[in-house]
DSSP file (Angstrom, degrees, kcal/mol; ACC not computed):
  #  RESIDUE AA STRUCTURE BP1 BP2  ACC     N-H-->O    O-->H-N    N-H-->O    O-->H-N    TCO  KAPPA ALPHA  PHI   PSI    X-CA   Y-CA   Z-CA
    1    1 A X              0   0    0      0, 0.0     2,-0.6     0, 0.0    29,-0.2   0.000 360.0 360.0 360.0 153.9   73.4  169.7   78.0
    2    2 A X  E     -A   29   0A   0     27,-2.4    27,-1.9     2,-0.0     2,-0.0  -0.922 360.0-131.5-146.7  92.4   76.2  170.7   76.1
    3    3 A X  E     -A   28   0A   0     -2,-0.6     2,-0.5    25,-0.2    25,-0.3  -0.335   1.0-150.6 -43.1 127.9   78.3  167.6   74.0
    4    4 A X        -     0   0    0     23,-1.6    23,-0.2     1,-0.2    -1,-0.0  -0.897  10.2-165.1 -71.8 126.8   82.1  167.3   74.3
    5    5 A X  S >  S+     0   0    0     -2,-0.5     3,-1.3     1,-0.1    -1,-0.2   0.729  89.5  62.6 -81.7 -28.7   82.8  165.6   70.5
    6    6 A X  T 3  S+     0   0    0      1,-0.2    -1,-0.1    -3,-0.1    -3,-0.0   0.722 101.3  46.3 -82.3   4.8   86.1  164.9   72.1
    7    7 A X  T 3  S+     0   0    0     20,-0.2    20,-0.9    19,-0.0     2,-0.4   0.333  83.5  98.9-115.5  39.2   84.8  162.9   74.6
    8    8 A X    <   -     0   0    0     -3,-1.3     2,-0.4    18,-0.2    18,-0.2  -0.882  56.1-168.5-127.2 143.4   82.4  160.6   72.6
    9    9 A X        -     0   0    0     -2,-0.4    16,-2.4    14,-0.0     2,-0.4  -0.987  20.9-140.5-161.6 107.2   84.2  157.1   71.8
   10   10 A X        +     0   0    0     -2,-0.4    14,-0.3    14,-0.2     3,-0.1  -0.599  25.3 177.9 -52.9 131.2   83.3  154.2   69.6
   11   11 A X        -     0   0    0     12,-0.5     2,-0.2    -2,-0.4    13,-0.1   0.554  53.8  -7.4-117.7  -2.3   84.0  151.4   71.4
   12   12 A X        -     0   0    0     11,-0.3    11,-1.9     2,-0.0     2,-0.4  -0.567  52.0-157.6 168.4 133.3   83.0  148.3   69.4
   13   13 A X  E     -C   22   0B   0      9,-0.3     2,-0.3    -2,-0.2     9,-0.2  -0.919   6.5-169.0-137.3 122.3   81.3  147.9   66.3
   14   14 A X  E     +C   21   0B   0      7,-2.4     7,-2.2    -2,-0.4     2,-0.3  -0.994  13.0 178.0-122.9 125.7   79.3  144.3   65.3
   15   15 A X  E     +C   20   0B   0     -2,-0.3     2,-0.3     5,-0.2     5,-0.2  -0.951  12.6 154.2-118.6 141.7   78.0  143.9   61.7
   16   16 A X        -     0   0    0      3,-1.0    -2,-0.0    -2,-0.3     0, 0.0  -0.765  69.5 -74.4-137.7-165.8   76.1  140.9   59.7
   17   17 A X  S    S+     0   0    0     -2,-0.3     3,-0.1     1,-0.2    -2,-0.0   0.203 121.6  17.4-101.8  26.3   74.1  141.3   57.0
   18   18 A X  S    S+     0   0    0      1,-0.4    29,-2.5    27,-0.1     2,-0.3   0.298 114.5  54.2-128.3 -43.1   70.7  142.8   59.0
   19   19 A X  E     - D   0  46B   0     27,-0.2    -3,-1.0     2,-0.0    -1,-0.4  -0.889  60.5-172.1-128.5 151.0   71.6  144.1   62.3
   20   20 A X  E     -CD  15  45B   0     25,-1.3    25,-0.5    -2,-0.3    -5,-0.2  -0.764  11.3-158.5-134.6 118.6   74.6  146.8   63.2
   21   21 A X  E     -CD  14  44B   0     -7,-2.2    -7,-2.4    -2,-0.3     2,-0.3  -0.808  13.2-166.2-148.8-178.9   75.8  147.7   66.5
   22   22 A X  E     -C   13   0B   0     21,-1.5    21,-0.3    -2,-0.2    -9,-0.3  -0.982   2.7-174.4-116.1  67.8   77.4  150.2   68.1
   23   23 A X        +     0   0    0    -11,-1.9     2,-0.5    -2,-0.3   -12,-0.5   0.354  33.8 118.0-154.9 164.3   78.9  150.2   71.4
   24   24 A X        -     0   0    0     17,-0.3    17,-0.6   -14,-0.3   -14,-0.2  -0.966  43.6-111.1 169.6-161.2   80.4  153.7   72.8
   25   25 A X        -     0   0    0    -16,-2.4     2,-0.4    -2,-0.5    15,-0.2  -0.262  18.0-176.7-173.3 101.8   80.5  156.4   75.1
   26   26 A X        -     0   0    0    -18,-0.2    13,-1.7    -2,-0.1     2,-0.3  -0.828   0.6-178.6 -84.8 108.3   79.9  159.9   75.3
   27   27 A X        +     0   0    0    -20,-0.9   -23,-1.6    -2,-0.4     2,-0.2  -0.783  10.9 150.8-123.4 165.9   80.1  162.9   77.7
   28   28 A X  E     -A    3   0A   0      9,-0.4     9,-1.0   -25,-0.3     2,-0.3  -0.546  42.0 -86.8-175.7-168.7   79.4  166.6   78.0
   29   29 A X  E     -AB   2  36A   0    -27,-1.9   -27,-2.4     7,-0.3     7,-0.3  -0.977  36.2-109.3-132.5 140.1   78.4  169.3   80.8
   30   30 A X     >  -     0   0    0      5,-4.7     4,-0.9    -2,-0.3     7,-0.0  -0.576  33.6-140.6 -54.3 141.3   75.2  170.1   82.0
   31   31 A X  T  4 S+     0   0    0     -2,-0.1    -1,-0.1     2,-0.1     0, 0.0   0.975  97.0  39.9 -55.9 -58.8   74.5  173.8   80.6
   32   32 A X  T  4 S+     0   0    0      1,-0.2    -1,-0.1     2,-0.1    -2,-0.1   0.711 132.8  28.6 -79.1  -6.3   72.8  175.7   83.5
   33   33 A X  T  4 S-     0   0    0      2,-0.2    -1,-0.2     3,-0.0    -2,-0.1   0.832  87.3-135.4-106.3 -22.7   75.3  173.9   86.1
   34   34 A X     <  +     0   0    0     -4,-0.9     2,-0.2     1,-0.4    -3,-0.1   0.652  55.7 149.5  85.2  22.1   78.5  173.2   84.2
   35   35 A X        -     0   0    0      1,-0.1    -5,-4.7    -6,-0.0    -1,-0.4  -0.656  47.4-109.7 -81.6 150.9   78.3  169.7   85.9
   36   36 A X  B     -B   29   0A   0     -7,-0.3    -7,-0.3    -2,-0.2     2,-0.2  -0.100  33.7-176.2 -53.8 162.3   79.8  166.5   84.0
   37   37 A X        +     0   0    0     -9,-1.0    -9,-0.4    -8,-0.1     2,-0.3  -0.849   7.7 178.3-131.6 175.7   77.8  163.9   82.6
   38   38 A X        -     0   0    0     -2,-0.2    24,-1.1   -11,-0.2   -11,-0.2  -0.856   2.5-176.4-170.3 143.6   78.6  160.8   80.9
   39   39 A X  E     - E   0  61B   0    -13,-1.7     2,-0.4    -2,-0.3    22,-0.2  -0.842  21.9-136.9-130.7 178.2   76.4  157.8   79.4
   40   40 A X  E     - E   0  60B   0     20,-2.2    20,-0.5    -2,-0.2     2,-0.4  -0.892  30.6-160.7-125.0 144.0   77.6  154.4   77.8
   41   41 A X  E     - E   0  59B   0    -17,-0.6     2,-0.4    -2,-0.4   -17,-0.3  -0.988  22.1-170.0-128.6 145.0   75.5  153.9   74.7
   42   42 A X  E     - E   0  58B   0     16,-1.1    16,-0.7    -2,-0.4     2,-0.3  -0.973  15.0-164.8-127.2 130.8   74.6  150.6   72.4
   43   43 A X  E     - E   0  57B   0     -2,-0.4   -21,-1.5   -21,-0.3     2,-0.3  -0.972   5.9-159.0-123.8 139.4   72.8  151.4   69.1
   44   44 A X  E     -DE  21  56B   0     12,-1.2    12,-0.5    -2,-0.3   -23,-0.2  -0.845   7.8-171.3-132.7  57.9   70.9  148.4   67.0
   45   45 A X  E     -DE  20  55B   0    -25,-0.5   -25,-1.3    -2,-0.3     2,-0.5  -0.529  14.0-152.8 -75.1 148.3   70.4  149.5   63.2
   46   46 A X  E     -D   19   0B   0      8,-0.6     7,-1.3   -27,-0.2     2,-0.5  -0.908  22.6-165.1-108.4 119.2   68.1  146.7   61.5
   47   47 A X  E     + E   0  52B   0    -29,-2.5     2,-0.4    -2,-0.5     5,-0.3  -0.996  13.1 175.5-119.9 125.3   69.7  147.4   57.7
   48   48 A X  E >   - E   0  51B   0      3,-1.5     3,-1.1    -2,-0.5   -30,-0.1  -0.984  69.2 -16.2-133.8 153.4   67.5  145.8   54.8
   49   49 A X  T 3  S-     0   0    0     -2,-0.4     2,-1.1     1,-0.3    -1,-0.2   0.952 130.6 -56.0  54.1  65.9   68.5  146.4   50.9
   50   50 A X  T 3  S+     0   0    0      1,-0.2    -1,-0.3    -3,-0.1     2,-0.0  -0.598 113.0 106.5 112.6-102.4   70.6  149.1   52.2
   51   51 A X  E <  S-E   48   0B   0     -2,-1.1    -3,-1.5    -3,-1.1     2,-0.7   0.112  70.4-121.7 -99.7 151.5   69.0  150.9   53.7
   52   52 A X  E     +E   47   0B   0     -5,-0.3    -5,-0.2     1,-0.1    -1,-0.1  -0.826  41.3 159.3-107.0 102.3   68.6  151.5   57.9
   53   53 A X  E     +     0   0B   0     -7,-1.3     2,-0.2    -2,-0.7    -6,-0.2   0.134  56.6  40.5-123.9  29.1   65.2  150.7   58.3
   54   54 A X  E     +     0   0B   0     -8,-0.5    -8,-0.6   -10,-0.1    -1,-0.1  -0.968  48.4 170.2-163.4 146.1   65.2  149.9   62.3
   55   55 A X  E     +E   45   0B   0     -2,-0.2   -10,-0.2   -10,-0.2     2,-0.1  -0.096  12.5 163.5-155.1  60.6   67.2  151.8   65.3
   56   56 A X  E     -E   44   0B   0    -12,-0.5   -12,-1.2   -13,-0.0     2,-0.3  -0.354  20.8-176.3 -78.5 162.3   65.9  150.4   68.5
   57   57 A X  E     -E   43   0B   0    -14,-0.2     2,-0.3    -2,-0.1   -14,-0.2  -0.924  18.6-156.7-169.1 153.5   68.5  151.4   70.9
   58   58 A X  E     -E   42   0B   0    -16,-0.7   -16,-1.1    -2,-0.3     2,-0.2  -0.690  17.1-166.5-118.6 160.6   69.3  150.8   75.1
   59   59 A X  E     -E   41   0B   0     -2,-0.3     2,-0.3   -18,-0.2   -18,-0.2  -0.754  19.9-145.4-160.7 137.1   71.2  152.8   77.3
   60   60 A X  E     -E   40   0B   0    -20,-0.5   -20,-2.2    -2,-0.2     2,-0.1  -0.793  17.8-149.2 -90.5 116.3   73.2  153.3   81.0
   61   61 A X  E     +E   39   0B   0     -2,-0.3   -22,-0.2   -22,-0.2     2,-0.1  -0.283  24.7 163.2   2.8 133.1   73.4  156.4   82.7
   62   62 A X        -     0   0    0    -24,-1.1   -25,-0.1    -2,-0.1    -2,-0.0  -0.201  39.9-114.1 174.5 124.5   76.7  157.2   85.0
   63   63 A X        -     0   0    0      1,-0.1     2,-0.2    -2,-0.1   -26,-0.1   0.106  37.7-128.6 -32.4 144.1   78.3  160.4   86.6
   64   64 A X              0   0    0      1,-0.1   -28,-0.1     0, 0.0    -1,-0.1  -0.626 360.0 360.0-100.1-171.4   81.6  160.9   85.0
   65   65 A X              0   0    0     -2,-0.2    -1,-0.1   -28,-0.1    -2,-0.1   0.489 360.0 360.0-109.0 360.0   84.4  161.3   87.4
């Protein structure tokens, strides 16, 4: 798979003072087919003293168009 960076999109960002996340969306091309992709992503960072000391993270699948 082969990332577009111009197609990769913050979309909404919630902070307090342990857990971070990250809302977005990202797309690319397959390499050996040159077919699209696209996912929606949510990222969780766990922050303590600092420091990012947790990343559990979920994600959706879906063809882009």
């Amino acid at each position: 798979m082969v990332p577009d960076p111009g197609r990769a999109k913050t979309d909404t960002v919630v902070a307090d003072d342990v857990h971070d996340v990250i809302t977005g969306h990202l797309a690319g091309r397959v390499r050996a087919t040159g077919k699209p992709y696209g996912s929606s992503f949510a990222v969780h960072f766990v922050v303590e003293n600092g420091l990012i000391t947790g990343f559990p993270t979920s994600r959706t699948g879906s063809p882009s168009p």
